[in-house]
C-alpha atoms as one frame of an Amber mdcrd trajectory, in Angstrom:
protein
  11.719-100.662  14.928  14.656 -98.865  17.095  13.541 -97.017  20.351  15.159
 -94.214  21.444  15.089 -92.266  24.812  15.485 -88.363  24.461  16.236 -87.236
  28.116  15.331 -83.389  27.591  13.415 -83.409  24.598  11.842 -80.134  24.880
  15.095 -78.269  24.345  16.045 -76.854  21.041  18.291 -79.876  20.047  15.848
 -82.574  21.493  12.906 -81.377  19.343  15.250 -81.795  16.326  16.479 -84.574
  17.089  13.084 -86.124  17.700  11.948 -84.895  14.330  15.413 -86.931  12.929
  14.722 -90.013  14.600  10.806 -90.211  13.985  11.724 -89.256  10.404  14.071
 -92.561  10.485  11.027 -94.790  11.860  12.414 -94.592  15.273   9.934 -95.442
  18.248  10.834 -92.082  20.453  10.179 -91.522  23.888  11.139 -88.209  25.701
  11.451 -87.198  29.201  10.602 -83.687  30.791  10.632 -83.143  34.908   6.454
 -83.306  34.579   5.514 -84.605  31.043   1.871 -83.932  32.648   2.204 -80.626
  32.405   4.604 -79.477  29.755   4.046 -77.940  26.720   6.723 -79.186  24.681
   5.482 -75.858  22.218   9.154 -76.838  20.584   7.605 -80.327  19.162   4.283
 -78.552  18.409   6.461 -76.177  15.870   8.006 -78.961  14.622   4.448 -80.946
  14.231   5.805 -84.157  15.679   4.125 -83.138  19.467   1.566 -86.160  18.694
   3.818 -88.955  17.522   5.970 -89.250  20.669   5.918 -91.002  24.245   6.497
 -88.878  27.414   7.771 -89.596  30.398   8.290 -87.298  33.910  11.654 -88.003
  34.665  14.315 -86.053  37.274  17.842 -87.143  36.184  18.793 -86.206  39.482
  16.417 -88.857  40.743  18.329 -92.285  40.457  15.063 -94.168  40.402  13.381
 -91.944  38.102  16.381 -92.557  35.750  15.883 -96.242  36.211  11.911 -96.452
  36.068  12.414 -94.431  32.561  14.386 -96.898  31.320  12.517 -99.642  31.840
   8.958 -98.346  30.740  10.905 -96.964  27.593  13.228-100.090  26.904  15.244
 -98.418  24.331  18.566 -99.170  22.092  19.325 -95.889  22.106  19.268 -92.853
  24.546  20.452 -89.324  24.161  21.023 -87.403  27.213  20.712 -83.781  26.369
  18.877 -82.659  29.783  20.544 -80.208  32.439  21.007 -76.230  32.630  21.590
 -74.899  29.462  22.521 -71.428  30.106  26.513 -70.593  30.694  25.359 -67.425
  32.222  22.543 -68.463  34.631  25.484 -71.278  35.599  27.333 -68.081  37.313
  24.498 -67.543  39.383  23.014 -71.377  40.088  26.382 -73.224  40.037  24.703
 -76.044  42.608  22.044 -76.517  40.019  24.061 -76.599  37.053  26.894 -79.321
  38.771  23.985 -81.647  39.744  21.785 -81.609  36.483  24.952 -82.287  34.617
  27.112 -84.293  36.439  24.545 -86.287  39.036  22.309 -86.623  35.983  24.368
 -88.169  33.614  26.161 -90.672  36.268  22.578 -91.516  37.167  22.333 -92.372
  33.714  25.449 -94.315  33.630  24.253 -96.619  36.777  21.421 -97.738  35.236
  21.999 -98.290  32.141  24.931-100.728  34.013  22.128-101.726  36.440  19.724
-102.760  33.602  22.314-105.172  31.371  21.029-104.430  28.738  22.994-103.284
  25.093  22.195 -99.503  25.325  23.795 -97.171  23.418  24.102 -93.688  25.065
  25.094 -89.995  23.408  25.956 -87.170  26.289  25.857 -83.844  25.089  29.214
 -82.564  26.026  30.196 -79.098  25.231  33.245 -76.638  24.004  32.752 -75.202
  26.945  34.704 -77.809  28.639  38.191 -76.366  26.197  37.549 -72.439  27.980
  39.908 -70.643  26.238  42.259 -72.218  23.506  43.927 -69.116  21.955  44.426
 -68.878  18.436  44.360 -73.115  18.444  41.260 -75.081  17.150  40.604 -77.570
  19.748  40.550 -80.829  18.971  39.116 -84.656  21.059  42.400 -84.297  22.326
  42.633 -81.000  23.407  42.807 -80.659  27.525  39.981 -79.476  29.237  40.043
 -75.916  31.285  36.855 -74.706  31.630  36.073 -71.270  32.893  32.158 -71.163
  34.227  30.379 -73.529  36.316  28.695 -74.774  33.156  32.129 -75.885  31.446
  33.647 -77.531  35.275  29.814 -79.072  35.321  30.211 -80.457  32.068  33.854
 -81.607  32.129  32.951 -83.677  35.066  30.368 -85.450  32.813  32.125 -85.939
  30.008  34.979 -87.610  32.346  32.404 -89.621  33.874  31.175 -91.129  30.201
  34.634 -91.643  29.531  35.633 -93.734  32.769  31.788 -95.687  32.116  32.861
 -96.276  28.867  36.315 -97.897  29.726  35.586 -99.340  32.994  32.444-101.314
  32.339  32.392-101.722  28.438  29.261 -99.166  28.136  28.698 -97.664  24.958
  28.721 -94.332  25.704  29.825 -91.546  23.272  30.351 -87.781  24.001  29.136
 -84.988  21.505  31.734 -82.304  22.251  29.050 -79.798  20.547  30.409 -75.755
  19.718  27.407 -73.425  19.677  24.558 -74.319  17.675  21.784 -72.193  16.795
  17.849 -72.256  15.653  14.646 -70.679  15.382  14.137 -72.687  18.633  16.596
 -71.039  21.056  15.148 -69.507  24.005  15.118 -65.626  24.033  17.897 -65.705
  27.031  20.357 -66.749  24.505  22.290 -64.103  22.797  22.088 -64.898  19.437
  18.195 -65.069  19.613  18.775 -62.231  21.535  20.290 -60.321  18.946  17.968
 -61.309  16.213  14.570 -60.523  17.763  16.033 -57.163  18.585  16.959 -56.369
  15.183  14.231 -57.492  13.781  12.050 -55.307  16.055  14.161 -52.008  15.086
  13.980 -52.951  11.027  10.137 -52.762  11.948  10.444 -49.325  13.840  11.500
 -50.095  17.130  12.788 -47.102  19.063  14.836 -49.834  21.584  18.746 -50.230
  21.777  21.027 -53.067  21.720  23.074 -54.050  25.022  25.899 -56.724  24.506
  28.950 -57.371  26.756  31.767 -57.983  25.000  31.314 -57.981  21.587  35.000
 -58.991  20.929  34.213 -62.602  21.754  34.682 -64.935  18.942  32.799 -68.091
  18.726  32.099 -71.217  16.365  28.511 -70.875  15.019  26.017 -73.922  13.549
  22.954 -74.804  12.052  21.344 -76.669  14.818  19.341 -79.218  12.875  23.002
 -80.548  11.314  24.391 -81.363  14.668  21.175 -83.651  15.659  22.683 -85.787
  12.721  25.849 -86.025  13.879  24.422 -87.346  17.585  22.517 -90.449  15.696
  25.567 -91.137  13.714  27.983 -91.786  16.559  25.409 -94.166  18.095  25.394
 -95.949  14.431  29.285 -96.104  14.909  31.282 -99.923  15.480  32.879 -98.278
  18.370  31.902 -95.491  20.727  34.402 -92.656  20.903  33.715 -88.881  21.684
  33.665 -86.181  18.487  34.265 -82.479  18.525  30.806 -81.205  16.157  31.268
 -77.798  14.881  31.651 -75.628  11.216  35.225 -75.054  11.703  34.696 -71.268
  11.272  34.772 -68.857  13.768  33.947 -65.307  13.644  33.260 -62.738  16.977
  29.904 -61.760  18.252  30.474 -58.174  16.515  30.624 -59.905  13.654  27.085
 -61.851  14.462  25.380 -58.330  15.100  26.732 -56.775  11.910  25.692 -59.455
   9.615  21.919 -59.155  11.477  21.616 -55.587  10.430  22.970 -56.108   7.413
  20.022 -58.242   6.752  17.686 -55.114   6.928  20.024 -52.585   5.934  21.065
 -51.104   8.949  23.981 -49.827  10.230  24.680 -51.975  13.462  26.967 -48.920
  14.780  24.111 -46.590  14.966  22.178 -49.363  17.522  24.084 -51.235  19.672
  25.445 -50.457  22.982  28.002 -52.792  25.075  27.215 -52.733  28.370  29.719
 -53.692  31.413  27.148 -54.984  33.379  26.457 -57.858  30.890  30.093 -58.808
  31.265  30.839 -61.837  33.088  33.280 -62.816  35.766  35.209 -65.148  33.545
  34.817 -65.774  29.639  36.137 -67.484  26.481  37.441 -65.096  23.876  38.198
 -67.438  21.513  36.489 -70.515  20.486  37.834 -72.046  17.434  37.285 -76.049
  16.685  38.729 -78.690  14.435  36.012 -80.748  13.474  38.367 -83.072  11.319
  37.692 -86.701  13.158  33.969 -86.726  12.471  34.261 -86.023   9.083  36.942
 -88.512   8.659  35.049 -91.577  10.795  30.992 -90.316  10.978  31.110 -89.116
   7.109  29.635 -85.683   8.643  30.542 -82.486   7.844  28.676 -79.004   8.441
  27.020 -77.316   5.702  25.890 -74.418   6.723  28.011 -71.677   6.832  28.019
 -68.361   8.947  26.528 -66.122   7.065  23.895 -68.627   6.066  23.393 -69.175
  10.110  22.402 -65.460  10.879  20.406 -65.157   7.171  18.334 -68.007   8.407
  17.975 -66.836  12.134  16.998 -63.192  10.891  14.496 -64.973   8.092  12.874
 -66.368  10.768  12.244 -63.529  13.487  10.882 -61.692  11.099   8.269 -64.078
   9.727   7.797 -64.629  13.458   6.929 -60.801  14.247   5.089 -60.782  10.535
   2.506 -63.176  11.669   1.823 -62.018  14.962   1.279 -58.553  13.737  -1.416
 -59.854  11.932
C-alpha cells in the first residue's frame, strides 16, 4: 500500500484529492496548522473525514515539516498548503511569500534531509504567467506575475525546479489555471457569483457587485485536475505541466451563463463596482494544456458551460435543503 502526505488537505483540491487517492487504496495522511481542532467539513462532504491520518503541521516550521515526514513516511506528498486567495495576497503579501515560498523550501530540505525516494507535487499556479495577451501560455512560457500571490508562487515553483536539478529530487510542479467546485470558499468569485444567483432565482431582493467583468480566465472542473497531480507523480521522470481546459471565456461571460441557468437576465442584476478592482490584474488568461495530454494521457473533460451548470446545480440544492 502507497502512502501519501497531503500538506493542506482541507482545501478544496486536497479533499479531492484525498477522495482520489483513498479511492486508489492509498494510505493518506493530511496536515492542517492544528489537526486537533479542525473541522476538515470539506472531507466530511466528501465522506472520507474517517478514513484519513492527521497531522498539525506549520510549513513554515522546518521541524514541523520534518517531524511530519517521518511519523507519515510516505512515497508520495502533495504540497497544496499556503494562502489561497490572489486578493487577500494584496493585503497580507508577508503571509502569502512565507506560506508559499518558506513552506515549500521547507519541504524541499527535508525531504533532502530524510534520503529517502519521495516523490513531491507543488501546486504551482497561472498566476505565475500574469498577463500573456492573446498567447496561451505554455511550461515554457516566462514568468511575470502581477500580485503577491503570483511573485509568491514563482519563487516556489523556481525553488522545485533548482531542488529538482541540483539534488536529483523528484519534484514536479502543477502549473494549475483556475479550478472550480462545490467546495470553494464563498471569498472566491465564482462561488461568489453562484450563491448570489441562486439566492435572487429564489427571490432575493440583493444585487451583484463584480470588478471588472472584462477579465477572461481558463475555467475547470476541480475534481479532473486532482487526477492530473497523481499522474505526474506516476510519471518515469518529474517535469512540471501546465493543467487547464484550454478554453477561456471572461468573467461576464461566467455571470451570464449563471443566470441563464434560472432564466434571468444577468443585465437587470449585476453591478461592477470600482472598489472591487484591484491594483494590478490579469486580463487574459489563456493556457495550452498540450504536454500533459501528450506525456500524462490527461485531458479535461469538462467544458465551460458544463463548469457553471454544475456550480449553479449545486447552490441551489445547497439553499434547497437548508430551507427545509
Amino acid at each position: 500500500m502507497k502512502k501519501a502526505l497531503i500538506c493542506g488537505v482541507s482545501g478544496q483540491d486536497g479533499a479531492y484529492l484525498a477522495k482520489l487517492l483513498i479511492d486508489k487504496g492509498y494510505e493518506v495522511w493530511g496536515t492542517s496548522r492544528d489537526a486537533q481542532v479542525s473541522s476538515f467539513s470539506r472531507l466530511s462532504d466528501l465522506g472520507i473525514k474517517e478514513k484519513l491520518h492527521y497531522l498539525s503541521m506549520v510549513p513554515t516550521d522546518f521541524r514541523s515539516v520534518l517531524e511530519s515526514l517521518k511519523q507519515s513516511e510516505p512515497d508520495e506528498v502533495y504540497f497544496l498548503a499556503g494562502q489561497s486567495s490572489v486578493g487577500l495576497s494584496f493585503l497580507q503579501p508577508d503571509e502569502t511569500m512565507k506560506s508559499f515560498a518558506l513552506g515549500i523550501l521547507n519541504m524541499l530540505e527535508a525531504i533532502r534531509f530524510i534520503e529517502r525516494p519521495i516523490k513531491l507535487y507543488h501546486a504551482s499556479s497561472s498566476e505565475c504567467y500574469g498577463d500573456v495577451g492573446m498567447k496561451r501560455a505554455n511550461e515554457a512560457m516566462p514568468f511575470h506575475p502581477r500580485s503577491p500571490y503570483g511573485v509568491a508562487k514563482a519563487s516556489a515553483h523556481w525553488l522545485v525546479t533548482n531542488y529538482r536539478e541540483a539534488y536529483g529530487i523528484f519534484a514536479c510542479n502543477g502549473i494549475l489555471f483556475n479550478h472550480e467546485s462545490p467546495l470553494r470558499p464563498k471569498r472566491f468569485v465564482t462561488r461568489k457569483i453562484v450563491s448570489t444567483v441562486a439566492r435572487i432565482s429564489l427571490g432575493s431582493s440583493e444585487r451583484l457587485s463584480l470588478g471588472n467583468l472584462d477579465v477572461v480566465r481558463d475555467w475547470g472542473w476541480a475534481p479532473e485536475y486532482v487526477e492530473a497531480m497523481w499522474k505526474m507523480l506516476q510519471a518515469k521522470n518529474p517535469e512540471d505541466y501546465v493543467i487547464a481546459s484550454g478554453v477561456s471565456a471572461s468573467l461576464r461571460d461566467f455571470v451570464a451563463r449563471a443566470f441563464e441557468v434560472v432564466d434571468l437576465d444577468w443585465k437587470k442584476y449585476v453591478d461592477e463596482d470600482a472598489e472591487l478592482l484591484r491594483p494590478t490584474d490579469i486580463a487574459h488568461s489563456a493556457a495550452d494544456p498540450s504536454k500533459a495530454d501528450k506525456e500524462l494521457g490527461w485531458k479535461a473533460s469538462t467544458t465551460f458551460p458544463d463548469v457553471v451548470d454544475r456550480l449553479m446545480d449545486a447552490e441551489l440544492k445547497l439553499l434547497s435543503k437548508s430551507a427545509q
